[in-house]
LOSE-509742 format. One record per residue: x negated, y negated, z negated of N, C-alpha, C in turn. Coordinates in steps of 0.1 Angstrom, whole numbers, always signed. Layout:
LOSE-509742
REC:nu:nv:nw:cau:cav:caw:cu:cv:cw
REC:X:Y:Z:X:Y:Z:X:Y:Z .
...
end
This chain:
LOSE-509742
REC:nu:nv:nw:cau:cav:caw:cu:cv:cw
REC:+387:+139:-637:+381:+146:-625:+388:+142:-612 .
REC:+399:+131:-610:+403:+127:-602:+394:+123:-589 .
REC:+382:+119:-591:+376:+117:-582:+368:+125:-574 .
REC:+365:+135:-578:+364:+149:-569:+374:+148:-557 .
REC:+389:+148:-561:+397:+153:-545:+395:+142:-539 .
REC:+395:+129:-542:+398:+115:-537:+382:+116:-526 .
REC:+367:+120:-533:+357:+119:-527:+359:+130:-512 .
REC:+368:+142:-517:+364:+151:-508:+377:+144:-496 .
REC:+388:+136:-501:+397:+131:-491:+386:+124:-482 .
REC:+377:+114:-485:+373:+107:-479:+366:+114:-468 .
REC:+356:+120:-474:+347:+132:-465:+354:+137:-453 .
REC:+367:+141:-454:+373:+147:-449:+378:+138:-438 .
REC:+382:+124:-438:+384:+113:-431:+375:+107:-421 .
REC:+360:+108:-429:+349:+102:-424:+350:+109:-414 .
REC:+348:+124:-415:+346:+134:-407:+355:+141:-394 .
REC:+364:+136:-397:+377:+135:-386:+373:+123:-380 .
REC:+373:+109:-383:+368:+101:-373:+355:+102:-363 .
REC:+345:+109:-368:+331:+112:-362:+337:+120:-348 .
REC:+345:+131:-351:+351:+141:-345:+357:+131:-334 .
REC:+369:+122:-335:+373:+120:-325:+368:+105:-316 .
REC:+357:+99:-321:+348:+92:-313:+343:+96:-303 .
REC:+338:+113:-304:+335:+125:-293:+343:+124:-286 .
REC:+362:+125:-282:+364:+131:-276:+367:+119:-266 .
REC:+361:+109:-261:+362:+98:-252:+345:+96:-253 .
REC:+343:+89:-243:+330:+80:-238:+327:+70:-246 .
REC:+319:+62:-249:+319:+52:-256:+318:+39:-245 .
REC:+323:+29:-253:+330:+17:-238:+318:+14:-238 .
REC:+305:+13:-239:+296:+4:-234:+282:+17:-226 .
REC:+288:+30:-227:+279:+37:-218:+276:+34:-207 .
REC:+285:+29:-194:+278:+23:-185:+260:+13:-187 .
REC:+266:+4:-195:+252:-2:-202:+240:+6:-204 .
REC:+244:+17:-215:+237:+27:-221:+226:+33:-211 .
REC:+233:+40:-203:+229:+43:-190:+222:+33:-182 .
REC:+223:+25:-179:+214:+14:-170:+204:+9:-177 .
REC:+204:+12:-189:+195:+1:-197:+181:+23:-197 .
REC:+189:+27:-193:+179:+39:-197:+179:+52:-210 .
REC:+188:+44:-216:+191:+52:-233:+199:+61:-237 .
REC:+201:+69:-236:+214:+76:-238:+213:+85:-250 .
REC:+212:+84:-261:+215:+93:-271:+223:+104:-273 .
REC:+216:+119:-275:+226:+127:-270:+236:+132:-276 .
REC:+233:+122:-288:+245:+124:-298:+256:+120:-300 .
REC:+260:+111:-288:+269:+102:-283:+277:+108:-270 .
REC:+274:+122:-265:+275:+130:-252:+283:+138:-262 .
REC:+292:+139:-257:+305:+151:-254:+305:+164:-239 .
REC:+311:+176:-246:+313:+181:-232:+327:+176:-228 .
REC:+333:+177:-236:+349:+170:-236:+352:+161:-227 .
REC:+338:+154:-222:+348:+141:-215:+332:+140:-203 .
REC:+324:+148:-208:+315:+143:-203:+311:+145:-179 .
REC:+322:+151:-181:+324:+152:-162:+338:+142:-156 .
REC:+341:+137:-168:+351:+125:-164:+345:+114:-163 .
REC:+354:+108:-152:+353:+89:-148:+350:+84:-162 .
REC:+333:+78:-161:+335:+70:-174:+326:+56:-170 .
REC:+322:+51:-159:+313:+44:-156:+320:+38:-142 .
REC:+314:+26:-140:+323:+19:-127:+320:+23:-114 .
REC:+332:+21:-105:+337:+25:-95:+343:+44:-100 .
REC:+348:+44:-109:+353:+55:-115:+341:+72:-115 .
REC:+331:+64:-115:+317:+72:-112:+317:+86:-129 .
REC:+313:+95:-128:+313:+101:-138:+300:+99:-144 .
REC:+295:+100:-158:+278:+96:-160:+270:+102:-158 .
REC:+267:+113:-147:+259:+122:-142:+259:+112:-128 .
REC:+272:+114:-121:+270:+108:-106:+266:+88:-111 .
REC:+268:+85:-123:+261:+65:-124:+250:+63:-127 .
REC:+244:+82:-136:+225:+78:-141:+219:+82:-127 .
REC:+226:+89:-116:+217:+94:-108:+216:+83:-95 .
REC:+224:+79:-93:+227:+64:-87:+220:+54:-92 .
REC:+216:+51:-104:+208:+43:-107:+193:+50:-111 .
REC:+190:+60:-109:+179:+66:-113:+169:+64:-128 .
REC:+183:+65:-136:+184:+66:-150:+171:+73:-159 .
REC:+164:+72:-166:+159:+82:-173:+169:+85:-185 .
REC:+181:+84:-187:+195:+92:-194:+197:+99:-185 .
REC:+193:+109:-176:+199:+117:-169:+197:+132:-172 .
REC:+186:+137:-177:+182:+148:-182:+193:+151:-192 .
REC:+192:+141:-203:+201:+142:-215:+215:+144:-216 .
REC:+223:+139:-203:+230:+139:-194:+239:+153:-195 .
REC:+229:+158:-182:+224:+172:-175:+227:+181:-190 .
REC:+221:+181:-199:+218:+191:-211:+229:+189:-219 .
REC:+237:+176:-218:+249:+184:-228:+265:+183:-218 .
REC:+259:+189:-207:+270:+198:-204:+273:+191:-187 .
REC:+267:+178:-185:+271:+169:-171:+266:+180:-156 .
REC:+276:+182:-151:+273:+188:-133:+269:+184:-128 .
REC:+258:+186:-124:+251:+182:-112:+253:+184:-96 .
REC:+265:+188:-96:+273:+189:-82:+286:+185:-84 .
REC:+294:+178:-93:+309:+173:-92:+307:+162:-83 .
REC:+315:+165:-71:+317:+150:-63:+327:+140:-69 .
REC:+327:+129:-67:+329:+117:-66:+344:+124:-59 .
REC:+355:+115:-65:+367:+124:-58:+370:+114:-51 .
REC:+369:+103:-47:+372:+89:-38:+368:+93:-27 .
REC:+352:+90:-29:+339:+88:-17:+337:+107:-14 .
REC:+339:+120:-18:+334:+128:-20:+316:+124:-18 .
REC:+314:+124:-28:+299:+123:-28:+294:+131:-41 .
REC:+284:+132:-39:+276:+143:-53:+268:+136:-56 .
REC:+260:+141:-64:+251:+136:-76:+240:+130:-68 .
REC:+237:+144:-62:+225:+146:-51:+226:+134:-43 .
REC:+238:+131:-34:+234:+122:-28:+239:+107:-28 .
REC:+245:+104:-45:+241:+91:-49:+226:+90:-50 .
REC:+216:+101:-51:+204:+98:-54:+192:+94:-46 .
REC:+199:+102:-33:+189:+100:-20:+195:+90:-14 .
REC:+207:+86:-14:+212:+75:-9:+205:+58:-13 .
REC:+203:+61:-28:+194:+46:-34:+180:+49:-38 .
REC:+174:+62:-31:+162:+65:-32:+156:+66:-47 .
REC:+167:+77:-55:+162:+79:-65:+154:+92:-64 .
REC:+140:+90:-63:+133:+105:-61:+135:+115:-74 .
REC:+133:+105:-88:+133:+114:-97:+146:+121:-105 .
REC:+155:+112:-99:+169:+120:-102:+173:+133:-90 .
REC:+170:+129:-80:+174:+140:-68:+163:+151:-77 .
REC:+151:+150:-78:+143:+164:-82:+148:+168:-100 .
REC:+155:+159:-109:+161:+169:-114:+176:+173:-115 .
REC:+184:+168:-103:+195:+175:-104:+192:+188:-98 .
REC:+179:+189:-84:+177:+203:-84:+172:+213:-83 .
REC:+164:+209:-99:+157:+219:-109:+171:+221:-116 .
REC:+178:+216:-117:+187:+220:-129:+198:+230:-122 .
REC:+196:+231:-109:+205:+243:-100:+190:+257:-101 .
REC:+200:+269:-99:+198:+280:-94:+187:+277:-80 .
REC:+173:+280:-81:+169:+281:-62:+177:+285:-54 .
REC:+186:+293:-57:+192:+303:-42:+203:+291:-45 .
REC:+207:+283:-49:+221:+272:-49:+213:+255:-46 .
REC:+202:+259:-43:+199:+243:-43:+198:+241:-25 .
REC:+193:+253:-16:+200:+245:-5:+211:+244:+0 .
REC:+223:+247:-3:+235:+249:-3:+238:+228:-5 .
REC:+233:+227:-22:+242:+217:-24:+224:+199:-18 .
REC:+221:+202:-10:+210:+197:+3:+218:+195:+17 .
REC:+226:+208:+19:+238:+204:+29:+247:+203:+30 .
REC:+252:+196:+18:+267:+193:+11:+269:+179:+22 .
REC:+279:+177:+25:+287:+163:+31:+293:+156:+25 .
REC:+291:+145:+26:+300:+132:+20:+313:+133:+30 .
REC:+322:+119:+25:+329:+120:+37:+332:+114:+49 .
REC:+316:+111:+50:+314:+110:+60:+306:+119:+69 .
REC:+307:+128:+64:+295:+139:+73:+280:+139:+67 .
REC:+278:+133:+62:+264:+130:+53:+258:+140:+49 .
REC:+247:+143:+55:+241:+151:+41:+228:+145:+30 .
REC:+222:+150:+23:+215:+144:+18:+202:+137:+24 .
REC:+196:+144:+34:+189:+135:+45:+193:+123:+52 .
REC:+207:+127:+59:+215:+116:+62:+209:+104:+55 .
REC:+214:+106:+42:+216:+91:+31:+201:+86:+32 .
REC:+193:+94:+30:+176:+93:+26:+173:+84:+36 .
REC:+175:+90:+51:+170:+82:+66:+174:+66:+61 .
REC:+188:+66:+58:+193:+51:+56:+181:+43:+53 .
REC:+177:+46:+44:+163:+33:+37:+149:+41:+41 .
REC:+146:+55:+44:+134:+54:+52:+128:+61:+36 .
REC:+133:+76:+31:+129:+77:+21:+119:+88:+21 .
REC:+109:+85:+24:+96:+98:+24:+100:+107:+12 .
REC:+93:+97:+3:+96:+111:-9:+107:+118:-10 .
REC:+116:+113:-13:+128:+124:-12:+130:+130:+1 .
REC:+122:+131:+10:+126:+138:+25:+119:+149:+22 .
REC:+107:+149:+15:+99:+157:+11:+104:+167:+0 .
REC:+110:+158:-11:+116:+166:-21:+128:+179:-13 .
REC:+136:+174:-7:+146:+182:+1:+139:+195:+9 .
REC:+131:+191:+16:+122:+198:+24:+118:+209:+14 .
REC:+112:+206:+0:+105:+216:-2:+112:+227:-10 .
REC:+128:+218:-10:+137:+230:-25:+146:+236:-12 .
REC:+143:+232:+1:+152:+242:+11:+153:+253:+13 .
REC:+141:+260:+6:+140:+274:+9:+139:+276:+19 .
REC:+143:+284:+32:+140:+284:+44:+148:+280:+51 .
REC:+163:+274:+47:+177:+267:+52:+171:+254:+57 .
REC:+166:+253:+70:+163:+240:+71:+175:+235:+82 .
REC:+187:+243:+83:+197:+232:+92:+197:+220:+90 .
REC:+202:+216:+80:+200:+207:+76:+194:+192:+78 .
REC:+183:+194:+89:+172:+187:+91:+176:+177:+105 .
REC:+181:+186:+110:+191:+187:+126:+203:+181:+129 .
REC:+210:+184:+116:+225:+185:+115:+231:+170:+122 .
REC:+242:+170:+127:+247:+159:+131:+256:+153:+115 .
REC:+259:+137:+114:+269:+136:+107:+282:+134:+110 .
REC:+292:+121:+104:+305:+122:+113:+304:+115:+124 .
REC:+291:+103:+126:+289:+99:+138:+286:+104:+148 .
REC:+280:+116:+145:+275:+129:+155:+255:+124:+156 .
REC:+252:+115:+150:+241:+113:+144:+234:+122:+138 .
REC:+217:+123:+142:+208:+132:+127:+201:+125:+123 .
REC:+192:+130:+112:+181:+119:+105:+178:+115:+111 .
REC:+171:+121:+120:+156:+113:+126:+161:+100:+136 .
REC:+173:+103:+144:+181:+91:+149:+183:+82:+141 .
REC:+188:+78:+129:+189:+76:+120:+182:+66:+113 .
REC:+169:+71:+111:+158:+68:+112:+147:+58:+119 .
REC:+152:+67:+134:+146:+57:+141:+147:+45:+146 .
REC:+163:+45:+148:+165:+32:+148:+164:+22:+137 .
REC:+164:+27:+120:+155:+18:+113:+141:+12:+112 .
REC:+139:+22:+123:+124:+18:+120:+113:+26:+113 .
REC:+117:+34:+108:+113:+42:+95:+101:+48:+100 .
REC:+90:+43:+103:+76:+55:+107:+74:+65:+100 .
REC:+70:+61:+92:+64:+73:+77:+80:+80:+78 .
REC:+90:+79:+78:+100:+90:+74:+99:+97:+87 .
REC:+97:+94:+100:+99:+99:+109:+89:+110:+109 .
REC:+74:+101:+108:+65:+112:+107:+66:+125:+100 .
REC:+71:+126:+88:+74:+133:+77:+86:+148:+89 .
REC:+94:+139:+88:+107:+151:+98:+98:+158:+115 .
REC:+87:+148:+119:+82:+154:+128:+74:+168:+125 .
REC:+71:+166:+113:+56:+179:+109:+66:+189:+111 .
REC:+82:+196:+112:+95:+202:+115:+93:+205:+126 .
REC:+90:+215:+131:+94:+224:+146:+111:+222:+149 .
REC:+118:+226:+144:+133:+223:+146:+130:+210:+150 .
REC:+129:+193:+141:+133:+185:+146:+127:+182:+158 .
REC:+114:+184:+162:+106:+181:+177:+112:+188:+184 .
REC:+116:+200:+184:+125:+208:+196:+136:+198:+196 .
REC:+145:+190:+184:+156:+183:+190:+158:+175:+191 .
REC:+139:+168:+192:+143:+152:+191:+148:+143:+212 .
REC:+150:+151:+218:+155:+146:+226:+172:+150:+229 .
REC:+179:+156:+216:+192:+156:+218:+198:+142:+220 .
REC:+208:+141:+225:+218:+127:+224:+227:+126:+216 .
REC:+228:+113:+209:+242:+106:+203:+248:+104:+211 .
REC:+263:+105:+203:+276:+104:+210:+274:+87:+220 .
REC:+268:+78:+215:+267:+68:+226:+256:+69:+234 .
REC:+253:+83:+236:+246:+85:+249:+229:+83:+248 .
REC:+226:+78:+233:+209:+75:+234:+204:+86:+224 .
REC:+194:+85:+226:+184:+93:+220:+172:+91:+206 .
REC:+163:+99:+200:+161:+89:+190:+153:+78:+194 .
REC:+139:+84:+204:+135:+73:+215:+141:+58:+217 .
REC:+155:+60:+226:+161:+51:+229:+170:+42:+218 .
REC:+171:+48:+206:+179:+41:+201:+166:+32:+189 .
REC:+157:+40:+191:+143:+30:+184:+144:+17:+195 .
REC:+139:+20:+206:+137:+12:+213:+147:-1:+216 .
REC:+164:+3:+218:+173:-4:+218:+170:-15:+205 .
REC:+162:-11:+190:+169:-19:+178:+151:-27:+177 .
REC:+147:-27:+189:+128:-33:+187:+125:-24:+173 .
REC:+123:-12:+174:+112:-4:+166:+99:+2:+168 .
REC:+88:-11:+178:+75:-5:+180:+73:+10:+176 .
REC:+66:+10:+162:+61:+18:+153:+71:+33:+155 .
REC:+86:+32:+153:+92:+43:+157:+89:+46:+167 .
REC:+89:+38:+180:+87:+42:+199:+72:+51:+197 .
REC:+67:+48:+187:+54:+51:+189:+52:+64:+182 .
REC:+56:+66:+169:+54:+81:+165:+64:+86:+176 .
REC:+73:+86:+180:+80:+96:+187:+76:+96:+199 .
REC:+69:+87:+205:+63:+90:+216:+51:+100:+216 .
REC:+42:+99:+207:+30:+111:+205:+34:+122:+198 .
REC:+48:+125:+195:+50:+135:+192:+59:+140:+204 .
REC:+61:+137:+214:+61:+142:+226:+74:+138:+230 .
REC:+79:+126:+226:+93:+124:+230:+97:+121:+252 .
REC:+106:+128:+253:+109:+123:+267:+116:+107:+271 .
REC:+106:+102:+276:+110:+87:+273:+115:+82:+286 .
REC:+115:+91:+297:+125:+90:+309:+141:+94:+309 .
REC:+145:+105:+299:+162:+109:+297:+165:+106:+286 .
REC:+182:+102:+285:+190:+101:+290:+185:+90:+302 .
REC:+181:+77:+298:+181:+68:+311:+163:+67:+308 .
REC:+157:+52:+311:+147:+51:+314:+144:+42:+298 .
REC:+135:+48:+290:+129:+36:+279:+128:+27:+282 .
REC:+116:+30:+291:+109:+13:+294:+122:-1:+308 .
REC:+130:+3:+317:+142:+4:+316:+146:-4:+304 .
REC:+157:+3:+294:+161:+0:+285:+149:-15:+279 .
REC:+140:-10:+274:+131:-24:+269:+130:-34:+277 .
REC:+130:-37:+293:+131:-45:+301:+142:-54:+298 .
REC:+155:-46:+297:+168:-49:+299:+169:-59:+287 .
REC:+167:-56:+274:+164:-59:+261:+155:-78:+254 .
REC:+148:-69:+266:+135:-80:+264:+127:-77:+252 .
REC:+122:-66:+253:+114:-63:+245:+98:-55:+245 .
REC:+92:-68:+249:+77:-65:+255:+71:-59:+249 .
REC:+70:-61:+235:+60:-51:+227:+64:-38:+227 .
REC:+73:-34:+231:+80:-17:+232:+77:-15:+242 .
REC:+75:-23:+251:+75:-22:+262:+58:-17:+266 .
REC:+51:-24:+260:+35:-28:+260:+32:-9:+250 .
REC:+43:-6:+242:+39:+9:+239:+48:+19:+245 .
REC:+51:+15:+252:+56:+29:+262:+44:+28:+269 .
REC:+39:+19:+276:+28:+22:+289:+15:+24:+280 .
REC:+13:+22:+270:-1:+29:+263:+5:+30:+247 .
REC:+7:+47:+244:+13:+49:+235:+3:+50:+217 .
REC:-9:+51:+225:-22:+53:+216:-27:+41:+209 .
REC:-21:+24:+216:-29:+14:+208:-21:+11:+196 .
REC:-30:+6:+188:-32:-2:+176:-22:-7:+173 .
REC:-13:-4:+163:+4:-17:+163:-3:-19:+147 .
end
């Protein structure tokens, strides 16, 4: 009957190594993750909000950055959906709006409390960022939308300066961004502030116009921008040499 204890030794072995494969990452989850896959049986809580993916990214803040479909799976065995990034302080949230992942930004926040999702909407990087901030970067409708709609009524946010003393819609406009811009116009707050000034003195107007942004000069002009203060648009577009901005300041209705 020797082989009874010998079988249960092994079991007992097997079963201790299962055990501590858990309590570490597995070295090729970065992969795992990018490729889409993530088995949740391979997910620890043990390690699962630690650096395990490059640039010392945890695998909640690398599936949401890449806009993973392993992110739910993620999320369920135990991953935060608000631990920042301790380098960059950044969050989940806004590795996601930052690379225009719409469908990770909307479930890191379903996976919050409503009354805690506008809260972590006007979380800051460190740079002053909020998650609009990042969005304006690339001109990200859908997620401007997504934000908008889990804000509950907290729409500071919308307004907010970053560390450059920048807001979206500045932001924005000087990319170019029409459809984003339009999007932040349908906002009573941002039309009351779209003639505030950046710290270099321009406006969102002016700073479309400074970077040749027709199409921005133009939603913001029919949405009632003052295109005489801080200085003169058309002015500035002269200076520039930029006729076609120029050609939509003096008729803001034609065809681009």
């Amino acid at each position: 009957m020797l082989f009874l204890p010998i079988l249960s030794l092994l079991l007992t072995v097997a079963a201790s190594d299962g055990a501590s494969a858990s309590d570490s990452p597995p070295s090729d989850l970065g992969t795992l993750i990018q490729d889409n896959f993530v088995s949740p049986d391979i997910l620890s809580p043990t390690w699962i909000n630690d650096p395990c993916c490059p640039n010392n990214l945890n695998a909640v803040q690398f599936a949401a950055k890449l806009n993973s479909k392993a992110l739910p799976a993620i999320l369920a065995a135990g991953g935060s959906p608000t631990q920042m990034h301790e380098e960059t302080q950044t969050s989940p949230l806004h590795f996601a709006c930052r690379e225009g992942s719409w469908q990770s930004a909307k479930e890191l926040l379903l996976s919050l409390p409503a009354a805690a999702r506008a809260k972590e909407i006007a979380r800051l990087d460190e740079h002053g960022n909020n998650a609009l901030h990042l969005a304006a970067l690339t001109g990200q409708v859908a997620v401007a939308t997504l934000l908008i709609k889990h804000s509950d009524t907290d729409l500071a946010f919308l307004t907010a300066v970053n560390g450059n003393g920048n807001t979206p819609l500045q932001i924005g406009a000087y990319f170019g961004f029409e459809k984003f811009l339009l999007k932040l116009l349908n906002q009573p707050s941002v039309v009351a502030t779209m003639n505030d000034l950046a710290p270099n003195g321009r406006n969102a107007l002016t700073l479309a116009v400074s970077n040749n942004q027709a199409k921005a000069v133009q939603a913001l002009l029919l949405a009632g921008a003052d295109a005489s203060s801080p200085v003169s648009a058309a002015d500035l577009a002269v200076e520039k040499g930029h006729d076609a901005i120029l050609n939509v300041l003096v008729n803001p209705h034609q065809e681009l």
